[in-house]
N, C-alpha and C positions, 0 to 999 in steps of 0.2 A: 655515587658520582661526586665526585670532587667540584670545587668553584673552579677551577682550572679548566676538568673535562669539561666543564656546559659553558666554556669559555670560546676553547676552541671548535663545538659542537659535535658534528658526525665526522669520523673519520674519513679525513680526504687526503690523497696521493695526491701529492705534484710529480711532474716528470725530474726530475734531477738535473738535466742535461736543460731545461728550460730555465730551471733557478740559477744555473752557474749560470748561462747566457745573461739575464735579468742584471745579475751580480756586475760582470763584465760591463755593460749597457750604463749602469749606474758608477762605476766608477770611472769609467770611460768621459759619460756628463758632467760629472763630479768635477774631473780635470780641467778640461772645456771650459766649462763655469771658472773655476777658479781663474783662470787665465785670462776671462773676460773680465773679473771683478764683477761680475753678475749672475747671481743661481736663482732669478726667477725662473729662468727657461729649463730648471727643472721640476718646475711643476708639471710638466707633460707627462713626467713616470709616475704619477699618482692620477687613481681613478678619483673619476669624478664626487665621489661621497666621500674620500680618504678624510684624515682625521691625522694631525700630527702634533703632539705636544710634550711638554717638558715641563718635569720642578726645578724653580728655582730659588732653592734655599727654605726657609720654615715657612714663608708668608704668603709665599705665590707658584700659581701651576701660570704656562704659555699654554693654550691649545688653538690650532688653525680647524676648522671643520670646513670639509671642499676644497676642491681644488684651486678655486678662485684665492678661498682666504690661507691657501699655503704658498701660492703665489706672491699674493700681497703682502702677506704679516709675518709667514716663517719666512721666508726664502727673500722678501724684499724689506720689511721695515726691521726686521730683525736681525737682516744679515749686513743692512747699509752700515756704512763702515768699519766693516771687516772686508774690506780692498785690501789685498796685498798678502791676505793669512791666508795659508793653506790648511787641508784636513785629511791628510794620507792616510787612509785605507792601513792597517798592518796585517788584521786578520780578520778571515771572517766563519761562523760557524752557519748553516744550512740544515734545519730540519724539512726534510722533503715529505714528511706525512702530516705536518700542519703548514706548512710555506711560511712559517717565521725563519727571518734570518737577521741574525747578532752580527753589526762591523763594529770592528773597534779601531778609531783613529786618534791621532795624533792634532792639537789645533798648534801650527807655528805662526809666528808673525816675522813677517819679510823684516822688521824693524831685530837688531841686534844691542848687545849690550858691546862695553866697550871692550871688549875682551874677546870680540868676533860672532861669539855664539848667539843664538837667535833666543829670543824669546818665547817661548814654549810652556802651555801648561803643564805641571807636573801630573802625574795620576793615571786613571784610566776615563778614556770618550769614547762614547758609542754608541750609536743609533740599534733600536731595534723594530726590524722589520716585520708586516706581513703581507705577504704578496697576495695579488687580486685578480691575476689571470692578465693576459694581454700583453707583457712586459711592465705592467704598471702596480706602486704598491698601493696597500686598501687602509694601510695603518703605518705609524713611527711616531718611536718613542725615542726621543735621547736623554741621556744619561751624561752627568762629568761630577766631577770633583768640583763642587763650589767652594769651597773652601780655598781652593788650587789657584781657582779663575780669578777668588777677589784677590788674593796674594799677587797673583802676575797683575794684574789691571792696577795695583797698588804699585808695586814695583816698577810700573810702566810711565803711571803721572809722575814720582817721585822723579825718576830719573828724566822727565820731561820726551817720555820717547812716544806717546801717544801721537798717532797720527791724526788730521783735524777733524778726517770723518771719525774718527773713534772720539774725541770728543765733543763733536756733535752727540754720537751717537750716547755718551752719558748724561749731556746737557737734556736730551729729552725724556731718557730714563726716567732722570730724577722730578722731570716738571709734571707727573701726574701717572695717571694708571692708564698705559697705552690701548690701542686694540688687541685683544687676545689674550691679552694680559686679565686673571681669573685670582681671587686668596683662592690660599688651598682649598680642595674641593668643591669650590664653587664653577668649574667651567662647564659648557655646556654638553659635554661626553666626558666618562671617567677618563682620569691618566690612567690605569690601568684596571 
């Protein structure tokens, strides 16, 4: 048995037609949210022990553990000033005999260069799922191109197009090690 197989444990069937639902459900929210400039209120689709976190770059892993702190810390201290950016959905892959499911999205910002076109990270973004029964997920991991993000975020101050909550949101970055915020390996559930 492989680190994988005792990963995903005893083989379990999800319904198919449950997961696309799930899928639907989430992007659905997904939109909503955006539109408010608020995706606390997706914290409802994660069970209560869910777990969701990201690398960022060589020095640091995010991890939210519960519902509460993906509330709080991914979905609100993390996401405060990103007003105005969206994260389309373009595809998504669904394994229905472990109920992980890969989206891959796009992050734009409503803010444009002067040539019309929006500012966009380049690369590939993607969240990876595992679903926990009930329409709600038990696990997420995302994924981007850091490399991509400091280039836009650089191209972004340079050309003074940062919006104020986006420079809030680096002013407090840079003033210490946030909540959630882990060095690599150190958080309290593995990134993967």
């Amino acid at each position: 048995m492989t680190q994988f197989d005792r990963r995903i444990g005893p083989a379990v069937q999800f319904d198919r037609a449950e997961l696309d639902e799930m899928v639907q459900r989430w992007v659905d929210e997904n939109k909503r949210c955006e539109s408010l400039g608020d995706w606390k209120p997706l914290a409802e689709m994660y069970t209560e022990d869910a777990t969701y976190g990201w690398n960022y770059g060589p020095k640091d892993d995010f991890m939210a553990v519960g519902r509460d702190e993906i509330r709080d810390l991914a979905l609100g201290q993390e996401m405060d000033g990103l007003e105005g950016w969206q994260y389309p959905y373009q595809q998504f892959v669904i394994d229905d005999r472990s109920g992980d499911v890969i989206g891959f999205w796009k992050q734009v910002s409503e803010r444009t260069r002067d040539d019309g076109t929006h500012y966009q990270v380049t690369g590939i973004g993607g969240s990876w799922f595992r679903y926990g029964g009930n329409f709600q997920w038990s696990w997420q991991r995302d994924f981007f191109d850091f490399g991509n993000v400091s280039s836009l975020f650089l191209e972004m101050i340079t050309n003074n197009a940062m919006s104020d909550g986006m420079n809030a949101r680096i002013q407090r970055a840079t003033s210490g090690r946030l909540p959630g915020w882990y060095p690599v390996g150190k958080a309290p559930v593995p990134l993967w």
